[in-house]
C-alpha positions, 0 to 999 in steps of 0.5 A: 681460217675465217678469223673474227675481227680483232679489238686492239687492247693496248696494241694487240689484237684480240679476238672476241671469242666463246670457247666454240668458236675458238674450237671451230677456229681449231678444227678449220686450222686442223682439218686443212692441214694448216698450222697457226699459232693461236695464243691467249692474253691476259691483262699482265701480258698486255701490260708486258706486251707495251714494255716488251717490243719482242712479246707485243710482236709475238703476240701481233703475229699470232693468227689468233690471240683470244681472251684469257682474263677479266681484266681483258674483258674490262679494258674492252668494255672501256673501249666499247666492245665486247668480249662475250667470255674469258678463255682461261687455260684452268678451265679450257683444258678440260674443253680442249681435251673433250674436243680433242678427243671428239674429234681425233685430234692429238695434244703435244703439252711442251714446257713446265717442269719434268713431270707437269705435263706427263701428270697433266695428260694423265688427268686428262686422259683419264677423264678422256680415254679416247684423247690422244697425246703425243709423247713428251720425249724432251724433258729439261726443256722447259727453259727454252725460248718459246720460238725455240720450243715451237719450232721444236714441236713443229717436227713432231707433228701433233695437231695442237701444241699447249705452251706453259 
């Protein structure tokens, strides 16, 4: 993964990034076999990642951290860089499902509470026939630590992994 050079907004590193560009971030991870974990930040998770000495490590791990919110934007600006968009989970998804799908890649949706992600591939797949989700055989775990979860997903082996 050729990643782009990262602006440090409060102590992490976020990559200026388009939705494209982020796709072919994707696409370079997925296409060689790699894993990476590729996280997005909001001004709340900033402010949480100064407080919090585990999440601001989480987060400076992540080979990519990209921008999800104004507030993110801003702070950059005053910085004097630029973010060319936010990249919000709201209106990503429908993004990320059409390039799955465009591309074969499979989703795992891990987290949130019984039902949310089986209802959530199911709007997506219905938008999206061809997308591929990998089936949700862990249900309760939505309180489980992120690291846990990752790791979890990491044995069933889908080309990306969508956290809540």
């Amino acid at each position: 993964m050729i990643q782009p050079l990262a602006i440090d907004i409060l102590g992490v590193p976020v990559h200026p990034l388009t939705v494209a560009e982020l796709h072919d971030q994707l696409a370079q991870v997925i296409d060689h076999d790699n894993r990476a974990r590729i996280l997005h930040v909001n001004a709340h998770g900033l402010n949480l990642a100064v407080e919090l000495p585990w999440l601001s490590a989480f987060l400076n791990e992540a080979e990519l951290v990209f921008c999800d919110g104004v507030g993110v934007i801003l702070g950059a600006r005053l910085l004097g860089y630029h973010i060319p968009e936010r990249i919000t989970y709201a209106d990503w998804m429908w993004q990320l499902a059409d390039f799955a799908a465009r591309h074969d890649y499979s989703l795992y949706f891990l987290g949130a509470r019984p039902g949310v992600a089986r209802a959530a591939a199911d709007r997506l797949v219905a938008h999206h026939p061809n997308l591929r989700i990998c089936p949700n055989r862990m249900p309760q775990i939505y309180r489980l630590p992120a690291r846990v979860c990752t790791i979890i997903a990491a044995f069933l082996e889908p080309w990306v992994v969508l956290l809540n």
